[in-house]
C-alpha positions as CSV (number, residue, x, y, z in Angstrom):
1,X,-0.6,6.8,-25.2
2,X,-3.2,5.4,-22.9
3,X,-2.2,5.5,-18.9
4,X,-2.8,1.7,-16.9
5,X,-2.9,2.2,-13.3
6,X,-2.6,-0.7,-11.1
7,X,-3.9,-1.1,-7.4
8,X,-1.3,-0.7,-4.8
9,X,-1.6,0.4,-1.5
10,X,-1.0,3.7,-0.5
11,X,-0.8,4.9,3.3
12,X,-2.3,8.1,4.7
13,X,1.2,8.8,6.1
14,X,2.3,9.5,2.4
15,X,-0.5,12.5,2.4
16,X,-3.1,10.6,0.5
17,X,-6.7,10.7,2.0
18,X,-9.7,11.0,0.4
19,X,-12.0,13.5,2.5
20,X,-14.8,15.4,1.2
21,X,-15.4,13.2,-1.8
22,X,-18.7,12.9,-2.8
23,X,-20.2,9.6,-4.5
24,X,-23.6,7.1,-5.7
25,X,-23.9,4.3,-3.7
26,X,-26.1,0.9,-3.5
27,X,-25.9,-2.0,-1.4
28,X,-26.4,-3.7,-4.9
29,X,-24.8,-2.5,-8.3
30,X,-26.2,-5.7,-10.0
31,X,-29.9,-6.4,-9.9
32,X,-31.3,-10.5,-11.5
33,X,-34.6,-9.3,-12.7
34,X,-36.3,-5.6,-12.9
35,X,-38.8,-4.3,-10.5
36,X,-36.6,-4.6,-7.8
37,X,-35.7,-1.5,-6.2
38,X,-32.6,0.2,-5.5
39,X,-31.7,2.6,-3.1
40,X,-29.5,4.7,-3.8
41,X,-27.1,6.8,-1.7
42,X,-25.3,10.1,-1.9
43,X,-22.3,10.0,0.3
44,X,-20.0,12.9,1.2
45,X,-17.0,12.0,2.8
46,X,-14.6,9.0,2.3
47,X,-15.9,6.6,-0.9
48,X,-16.8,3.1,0.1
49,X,-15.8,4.1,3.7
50,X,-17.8,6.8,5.6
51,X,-20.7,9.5,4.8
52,X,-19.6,12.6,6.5
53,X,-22.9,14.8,5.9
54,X,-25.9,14.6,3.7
55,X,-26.0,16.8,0.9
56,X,-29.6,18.5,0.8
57,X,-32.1,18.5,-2.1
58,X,-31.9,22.4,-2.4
59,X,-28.2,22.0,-3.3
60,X,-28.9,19.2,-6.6
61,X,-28.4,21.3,-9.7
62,X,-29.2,17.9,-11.6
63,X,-30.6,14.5,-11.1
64,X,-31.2,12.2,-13.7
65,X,-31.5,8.2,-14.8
66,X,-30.5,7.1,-18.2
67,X,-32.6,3.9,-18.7
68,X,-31.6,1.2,-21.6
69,X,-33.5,2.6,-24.0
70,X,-32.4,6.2,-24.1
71,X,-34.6,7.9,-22.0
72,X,-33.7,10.3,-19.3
73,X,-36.2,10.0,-16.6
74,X,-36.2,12.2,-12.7
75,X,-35.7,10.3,-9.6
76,X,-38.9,12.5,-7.6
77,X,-38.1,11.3,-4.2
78,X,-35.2,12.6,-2.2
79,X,-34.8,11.6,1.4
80,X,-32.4,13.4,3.8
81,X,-31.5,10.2,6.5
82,X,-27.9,11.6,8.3
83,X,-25.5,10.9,7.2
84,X,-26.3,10.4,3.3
85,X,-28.7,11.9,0.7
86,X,-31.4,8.4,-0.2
87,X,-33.0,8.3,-3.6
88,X,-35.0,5.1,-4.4
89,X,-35.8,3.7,-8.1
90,X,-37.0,1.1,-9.5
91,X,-35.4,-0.1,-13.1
92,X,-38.5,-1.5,-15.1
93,X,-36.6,-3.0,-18.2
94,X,-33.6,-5.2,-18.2
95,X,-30.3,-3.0,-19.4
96,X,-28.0,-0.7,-17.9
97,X,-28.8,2.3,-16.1
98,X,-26.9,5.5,-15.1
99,X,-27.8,7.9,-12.1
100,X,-26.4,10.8,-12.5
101,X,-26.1,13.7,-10.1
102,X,-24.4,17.6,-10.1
103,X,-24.6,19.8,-7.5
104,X,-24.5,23.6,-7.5
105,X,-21.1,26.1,-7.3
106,X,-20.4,27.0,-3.9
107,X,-18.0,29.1,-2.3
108,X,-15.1,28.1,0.5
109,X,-12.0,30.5,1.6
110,X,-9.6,28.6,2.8
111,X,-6.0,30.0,4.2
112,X,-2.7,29.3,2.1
113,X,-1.6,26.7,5.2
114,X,-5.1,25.0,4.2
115,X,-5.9,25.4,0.9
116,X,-2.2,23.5,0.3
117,X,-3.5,20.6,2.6
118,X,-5.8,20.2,0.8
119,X,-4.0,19.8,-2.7
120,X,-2.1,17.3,-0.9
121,X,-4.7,15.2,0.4
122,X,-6.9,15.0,-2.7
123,X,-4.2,14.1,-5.2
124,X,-4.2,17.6,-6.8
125,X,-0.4,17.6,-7.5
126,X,0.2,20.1,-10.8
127,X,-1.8,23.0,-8.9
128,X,0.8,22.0,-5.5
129,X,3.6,22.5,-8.0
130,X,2.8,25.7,-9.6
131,X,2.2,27.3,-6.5
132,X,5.3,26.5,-5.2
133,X,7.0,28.3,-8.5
134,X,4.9,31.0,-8.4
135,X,5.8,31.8,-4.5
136,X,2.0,31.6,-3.5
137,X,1.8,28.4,-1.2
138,X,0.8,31.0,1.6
139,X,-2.0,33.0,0.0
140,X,-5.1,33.1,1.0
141,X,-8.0,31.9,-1.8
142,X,-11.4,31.0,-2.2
143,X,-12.2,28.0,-3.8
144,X,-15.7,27.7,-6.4
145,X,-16.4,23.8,-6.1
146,X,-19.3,21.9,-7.8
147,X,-19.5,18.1,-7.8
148,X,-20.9,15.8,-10.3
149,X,-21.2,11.8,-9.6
150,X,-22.4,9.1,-11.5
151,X,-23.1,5.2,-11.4
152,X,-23.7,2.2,-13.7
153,X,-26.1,-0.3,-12.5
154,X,-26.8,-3.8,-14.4
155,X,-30.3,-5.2,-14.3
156,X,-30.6,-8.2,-15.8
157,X,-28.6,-9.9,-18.4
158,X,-29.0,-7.7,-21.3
159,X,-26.1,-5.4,-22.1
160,X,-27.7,-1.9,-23.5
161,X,-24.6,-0.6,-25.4
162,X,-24.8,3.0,-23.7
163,X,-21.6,2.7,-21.2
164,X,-20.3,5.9,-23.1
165,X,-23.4,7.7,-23.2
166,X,-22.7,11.4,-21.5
167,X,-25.5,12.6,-19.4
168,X,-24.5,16.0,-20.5
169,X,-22.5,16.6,-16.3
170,X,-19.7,19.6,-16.8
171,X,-17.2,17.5,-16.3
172,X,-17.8,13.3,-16.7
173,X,-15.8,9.8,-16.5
174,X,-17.0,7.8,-19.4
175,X,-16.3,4.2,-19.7
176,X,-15.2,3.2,-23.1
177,X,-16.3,-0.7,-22.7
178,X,-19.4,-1.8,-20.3
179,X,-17.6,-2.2,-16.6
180,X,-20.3,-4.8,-16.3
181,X,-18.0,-7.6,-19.3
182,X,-15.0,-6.8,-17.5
183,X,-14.1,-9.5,-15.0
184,X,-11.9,-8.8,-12.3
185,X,-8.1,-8.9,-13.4
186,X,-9.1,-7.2,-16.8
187,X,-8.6,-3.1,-17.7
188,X,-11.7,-1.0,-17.9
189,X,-10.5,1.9,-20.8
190,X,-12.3,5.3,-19.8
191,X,-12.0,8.8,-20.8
192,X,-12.3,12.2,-19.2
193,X,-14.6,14.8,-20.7
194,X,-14.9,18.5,-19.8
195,X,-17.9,20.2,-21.0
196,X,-17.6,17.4,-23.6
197,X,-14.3,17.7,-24.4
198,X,-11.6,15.3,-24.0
199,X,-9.8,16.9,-20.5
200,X,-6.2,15.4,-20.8
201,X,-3.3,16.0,-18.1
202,X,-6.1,14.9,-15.6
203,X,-5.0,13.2,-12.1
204,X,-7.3,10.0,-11.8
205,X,-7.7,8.0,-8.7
206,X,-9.4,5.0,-8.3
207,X,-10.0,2.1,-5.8
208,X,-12.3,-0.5,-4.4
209,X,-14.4,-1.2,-1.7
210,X,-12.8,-4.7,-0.9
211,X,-9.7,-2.7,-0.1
212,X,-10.6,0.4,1.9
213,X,-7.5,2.9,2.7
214,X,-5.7,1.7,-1.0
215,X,-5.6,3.5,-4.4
216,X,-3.8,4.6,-7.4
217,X,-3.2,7.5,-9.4
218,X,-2.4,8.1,-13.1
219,X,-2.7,11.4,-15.5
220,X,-4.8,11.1,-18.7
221,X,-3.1,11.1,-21.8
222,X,-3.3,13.8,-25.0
223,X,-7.4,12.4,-25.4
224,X,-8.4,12.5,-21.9
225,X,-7.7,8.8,-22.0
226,X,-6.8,6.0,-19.0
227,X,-7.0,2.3,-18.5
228,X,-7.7,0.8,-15.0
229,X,-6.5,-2.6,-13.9
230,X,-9.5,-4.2,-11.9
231,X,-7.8,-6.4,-9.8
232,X,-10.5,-7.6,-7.6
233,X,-14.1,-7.8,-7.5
234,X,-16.5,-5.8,-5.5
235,X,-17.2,-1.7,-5.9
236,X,-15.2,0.2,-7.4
237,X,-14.7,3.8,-7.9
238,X,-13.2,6.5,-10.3
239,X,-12.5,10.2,-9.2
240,X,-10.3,13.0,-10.3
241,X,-10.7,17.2,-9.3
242,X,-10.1,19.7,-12.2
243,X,-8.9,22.6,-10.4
244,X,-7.9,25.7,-12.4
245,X,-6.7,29.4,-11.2
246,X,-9.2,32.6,-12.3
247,X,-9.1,35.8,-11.7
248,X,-12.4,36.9,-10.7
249,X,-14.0,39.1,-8.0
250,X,-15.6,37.0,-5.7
251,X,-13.2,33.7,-6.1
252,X,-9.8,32.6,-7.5
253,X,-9.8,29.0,-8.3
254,X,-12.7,26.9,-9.5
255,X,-13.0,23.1,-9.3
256,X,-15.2,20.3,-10.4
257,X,-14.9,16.9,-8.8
258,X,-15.9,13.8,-11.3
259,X,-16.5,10.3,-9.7
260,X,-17.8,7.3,-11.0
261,X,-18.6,4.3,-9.3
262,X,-20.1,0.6,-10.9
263,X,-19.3,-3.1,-9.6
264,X,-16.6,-5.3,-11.0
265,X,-17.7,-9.1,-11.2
266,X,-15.2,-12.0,-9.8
């Protein structure tokens, strides 16, 4: 059964924030004509509401544009400008375009008192839960974390058909229908895959720039599969964490951090 999630606000005092997100960004999701170009921005922080840091050009493990006719092209120029990460492009067709970016495992230890913050803050509630049954709220671990992003861009009025096109990202939100011919107060269906795999049991948030400090959360169902109300119009964003225990020498859990991000049309 396919999950709907509705916008509602939630406060930080029920232990919902979203630091240390990482996300694509233009001041324009929606170009009239090609040739125009966007610049696009890596945040690291908050979505939609502040940049924390710039993540470097050494750290990208993969940067890539999917233009409407198939072809994966590089985005060559990477500009450090505190606080974000600025790559410009210019779409040359009329289509839709994804940006997609992954950057490389690192390593964070963290203490138990921390690392169970931070389950709390970022929505990470089944990992909370079984540490709490296994007695291991307190211990110490070290977290391997990679992040992969994406956006959807419309140029033009031509609709190119590859909103469910995978860029080939470990772990990926896909939209099963174009975000761009779903109007605000309509359901965007998407699915969650995992080395391209359908990921179910995945805790989804998602929220819009119109209403910073708001979101809501849902699971995926059995095929990695969620619907989101759009309520409103403006930027929206997708994100969930798939965080799993390991035992191995150098770290103990490993997590990758999905968002997407597009523009919903009044």
């Amino acid at each position: 059964m396919v999950r709907t999630i509705r916008l509602l606000v939630v406060l930080l005092a029920f232990g919902i924030t979203f630091a240390h997100d990482m996300w694509l960004e233009s001041e324009r999701f929606i170009l009239r004509k090609p040739g125009q170009e966007i610049l696009i921005r890596n945040g690291n922080g908050t979505i939609y509401q502040k940049s924390e840091n710039a993540v470097t050009p050494d750290r990208i493990a993969k940067l890539t544009v999917l233009d409407p006719s198939g072809e994966m092209l590089g985005i060559e120029t990477k500009t450090v400008a505190e606080p974000w990460l600025e790559m410009p492009f210019t779409p040359q067709a009329e289509g839709n375009y994804w940006i997609g970016l992954a950057t490389k495992p690192r390593n964070l230890r963290m203490s138990g008192e921390d690392f169970t913050e931070y389950l709390k803050h970022d929505g990470i509630p089944k990992i909370l839960k079984e540490r709490e049954v296994k007695g291991i709220s307190n211990r110490e671990e070290v977290e391997q974390y990679s992040k992969y992003v994406k956006a959807y861009f419309q140029v033009g009025d031509v609709q190119s058909g590859n909103h469910a096109k995978p860029l080939g990202l470990e772990i990926e939100i896909i939209p099963l229908k174009n975000p761009y011919e779903v109007a605000a107060g309509n359901k965007l269906p998407i699915q969650v895959l995992f080395r391209g795999k359908p990921l179910s049991g995945l805790t989804l948030h998602a929220g819009s720039s119109t209403a910073p400090g708001s979101s809501v959360s849902t699971d995926t169902d059995q095929d990695g599969k969620a619907e989101i109300e759009l309520t409103v119009a403006g930027k929206w964003y997708v994100r969930g964490i798939h965080l799993s225990q390991v035992d191995l020498e150098d770290h103990s859990y490993e997590s990758y951090w999905a968002t997407l991000t597009f523009e919903v049309k009044p």
